[in-house]
N, C-alpha and C positions, 0 to 999 in steps of 0.2 A: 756508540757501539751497540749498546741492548736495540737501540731502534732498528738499525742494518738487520740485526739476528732477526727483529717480528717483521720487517718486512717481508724478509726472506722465508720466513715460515709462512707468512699471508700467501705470498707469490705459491709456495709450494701445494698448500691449500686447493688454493685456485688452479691450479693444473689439475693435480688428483678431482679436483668436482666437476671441472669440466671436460674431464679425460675419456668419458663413455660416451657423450656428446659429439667431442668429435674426433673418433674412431668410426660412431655412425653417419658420420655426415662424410667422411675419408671415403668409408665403401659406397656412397651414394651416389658422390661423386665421379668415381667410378666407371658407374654406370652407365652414367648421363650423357647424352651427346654434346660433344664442344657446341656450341655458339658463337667463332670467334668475333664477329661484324657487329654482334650484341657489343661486344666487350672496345673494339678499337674504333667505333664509329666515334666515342664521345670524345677517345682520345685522342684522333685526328681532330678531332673540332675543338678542342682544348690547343693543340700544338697551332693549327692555324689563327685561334684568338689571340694565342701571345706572338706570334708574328704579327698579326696587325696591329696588337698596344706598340709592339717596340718601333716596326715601323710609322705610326704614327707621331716618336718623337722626335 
């Protein structure tokens, strides 16, 4: 039971420390131009590797 209570005071710690962090990185983001072909190139190339494991058995 006391352990659930400190993790959960840990956990809540670790929000509050990291909570200015990213609130600044939320507004930066923001700003930023999307990238999406950054972001689904790998994932296309990840979805077509596992089509070829499975078709390869």
């Amino acid at each position: 039971m006391w352990q659930n209570v400190l993790l959960g005071a840990i956990a809540l710690l670790m929000i509050f420390w990291a909570g200015p962090g990213i609130k600044h990185s939320i507004a930066r983001s923001k700003q930023a131009k999307s990238d999406w072909p950054a972001a689904l190139l790998p994932l296309a190339l990840v979805v077509i590797f596992v089509v070829f494991l499975i078709a390869m058995v």
